[in-house]
GUKE-468000 format. One record per residue (C-alpha): x, y, z; residue number from 0; residue in one letter. Coordinates in Angstrom, 2 decimals, m for minus. Each point is the difference from the previous one (the first is absolute). Layout:
<rs>
> east / north / up / num / residuo
> X / Y / Z / NUM / A;
...
</rs>
This chain:
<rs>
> east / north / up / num / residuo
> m17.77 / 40.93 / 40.18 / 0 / X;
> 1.66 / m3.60 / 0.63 / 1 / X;
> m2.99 / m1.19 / m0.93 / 2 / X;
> m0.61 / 1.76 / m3.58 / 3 / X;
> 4.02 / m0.75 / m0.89 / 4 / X;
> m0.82 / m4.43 / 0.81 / 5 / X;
> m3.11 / 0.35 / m1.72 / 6 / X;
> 2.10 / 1.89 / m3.24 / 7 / X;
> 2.72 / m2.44 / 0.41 / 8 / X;
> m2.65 / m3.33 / 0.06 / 9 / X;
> m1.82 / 1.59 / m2.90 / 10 / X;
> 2.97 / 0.62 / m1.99 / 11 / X;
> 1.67 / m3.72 / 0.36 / 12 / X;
> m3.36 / m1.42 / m0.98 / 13 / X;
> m0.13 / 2.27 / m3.08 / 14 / X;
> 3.24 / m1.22 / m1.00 / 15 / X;
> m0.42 / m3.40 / 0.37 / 16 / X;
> m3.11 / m0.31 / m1.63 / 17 / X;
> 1.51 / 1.96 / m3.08 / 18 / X;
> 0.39 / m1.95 / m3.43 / 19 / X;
> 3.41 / m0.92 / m1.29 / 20 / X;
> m0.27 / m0.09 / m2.99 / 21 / X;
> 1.69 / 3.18 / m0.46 / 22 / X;
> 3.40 / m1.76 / 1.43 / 23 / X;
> 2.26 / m1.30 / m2.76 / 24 / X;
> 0.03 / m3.89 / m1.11 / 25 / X;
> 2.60 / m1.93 / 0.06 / 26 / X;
> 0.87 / m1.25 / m3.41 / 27 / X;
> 2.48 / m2.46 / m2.03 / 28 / X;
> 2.86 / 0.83 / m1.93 / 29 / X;
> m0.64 / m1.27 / m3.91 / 30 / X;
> 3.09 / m2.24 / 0.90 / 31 / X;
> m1.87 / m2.54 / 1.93 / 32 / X;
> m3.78 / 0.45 / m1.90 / 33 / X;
> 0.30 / m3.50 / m1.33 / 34 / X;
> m3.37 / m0.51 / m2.21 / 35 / X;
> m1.23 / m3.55 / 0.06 / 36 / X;
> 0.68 / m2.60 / m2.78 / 37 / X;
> m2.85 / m2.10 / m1.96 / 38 / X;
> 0.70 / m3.59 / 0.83 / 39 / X;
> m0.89 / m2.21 / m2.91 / 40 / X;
> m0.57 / m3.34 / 0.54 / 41 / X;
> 3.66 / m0.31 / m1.59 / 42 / X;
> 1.55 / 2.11 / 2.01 / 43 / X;
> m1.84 / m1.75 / 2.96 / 44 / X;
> 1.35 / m3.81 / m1.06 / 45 / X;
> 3.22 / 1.58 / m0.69 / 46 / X;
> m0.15 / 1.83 / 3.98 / 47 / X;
> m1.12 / m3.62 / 1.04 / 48 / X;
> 3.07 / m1.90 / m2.00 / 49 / X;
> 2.03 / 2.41 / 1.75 / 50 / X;
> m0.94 / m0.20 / 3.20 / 51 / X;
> m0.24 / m3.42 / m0.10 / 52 / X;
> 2.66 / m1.55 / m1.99 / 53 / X;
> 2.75 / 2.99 / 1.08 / 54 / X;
> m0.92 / 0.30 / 3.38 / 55 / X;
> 0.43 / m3.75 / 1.09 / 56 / X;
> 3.59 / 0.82 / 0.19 / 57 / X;
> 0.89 / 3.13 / 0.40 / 58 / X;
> m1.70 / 3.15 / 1.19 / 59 / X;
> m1.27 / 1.96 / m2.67 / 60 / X;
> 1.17 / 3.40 / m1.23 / 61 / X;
> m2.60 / 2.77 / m0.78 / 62 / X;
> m0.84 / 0.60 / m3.90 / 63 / X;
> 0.83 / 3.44 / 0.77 / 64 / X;
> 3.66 / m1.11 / 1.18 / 65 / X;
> 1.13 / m0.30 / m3.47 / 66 / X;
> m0.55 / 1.35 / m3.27 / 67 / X;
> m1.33 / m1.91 / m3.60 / 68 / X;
> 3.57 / m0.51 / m1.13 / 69 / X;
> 1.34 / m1.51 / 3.79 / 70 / X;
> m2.83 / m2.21 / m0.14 / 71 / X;
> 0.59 / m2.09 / m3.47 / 72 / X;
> 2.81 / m1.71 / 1.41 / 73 / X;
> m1.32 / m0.49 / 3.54 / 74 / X;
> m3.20 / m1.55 / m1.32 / 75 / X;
> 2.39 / m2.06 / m2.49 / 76 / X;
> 2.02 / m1.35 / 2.67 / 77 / X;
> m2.64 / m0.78 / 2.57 / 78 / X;
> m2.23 / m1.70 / m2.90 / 79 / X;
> 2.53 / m2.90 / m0.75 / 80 / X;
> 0.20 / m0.49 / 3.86 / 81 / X;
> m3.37 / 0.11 / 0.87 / 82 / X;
> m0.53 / m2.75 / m3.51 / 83 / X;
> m2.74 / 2.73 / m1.41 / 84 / X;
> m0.70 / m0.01 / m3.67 / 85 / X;
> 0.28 / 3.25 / m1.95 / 86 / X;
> m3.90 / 1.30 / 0.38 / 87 / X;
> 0.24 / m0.55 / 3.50 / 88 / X;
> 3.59 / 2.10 / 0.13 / 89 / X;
> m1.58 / 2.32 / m1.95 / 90 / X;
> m2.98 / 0.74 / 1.65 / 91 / X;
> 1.86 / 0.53 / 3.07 / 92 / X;
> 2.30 / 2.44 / m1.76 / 93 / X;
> m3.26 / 1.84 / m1.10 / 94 / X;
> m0.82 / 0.25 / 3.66 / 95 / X;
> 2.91 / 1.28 / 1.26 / 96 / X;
> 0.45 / 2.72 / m3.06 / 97 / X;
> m3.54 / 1.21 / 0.59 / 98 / X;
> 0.79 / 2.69 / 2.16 / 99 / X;
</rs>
């Protein structure tokens, strides 16, 4: 009798771990954070460059997501007269950071 209740109880844990899962809900993200990726044209590449390069040799830089289009224009003003960029080159990193 022992014997028979094992041999159920070995059976039975092998059936269940060699069921599929698939049944067993997925994890999934809320639409909040679904961020869909951005085409990076070679302007809005030279302006990601600019700004990494010209922005970032003295400060840290911020996130393009860490302000909005209008915050921006007089950040990118600013910081363009102090980093001695002309007005394509301020411009191209405003593009950049209003792409998102």
């Amino acid at each position: 009798m022992k014997y028979k209740v094992l041999a159920l109880a070995v059976l039975a844990t092998i059936i269940y771990s060699c069921a599929s899962k698939s049944s067993m809900p997925m994890a999934t993200t809320p639409k909040e954070e679904i961020k869909f990726a951005t085409v990076m044209t070679p302007e809005l590449a030279e302006g990601k460059s600019l700004f990494e390069n010209n922005c970032g040799k003295c400060h840290s830089l911020y996130q393009p997501t860490d302000y909005n289009a209008e915050q921006w224009k007089p950040i990118v003003l600013d910081m363009q007269k102090k980093a001695n960029l002309d007005d394509a080159q301020g411009q191209k990193i405003y593009n950049y950071l209003t792409m998102q």
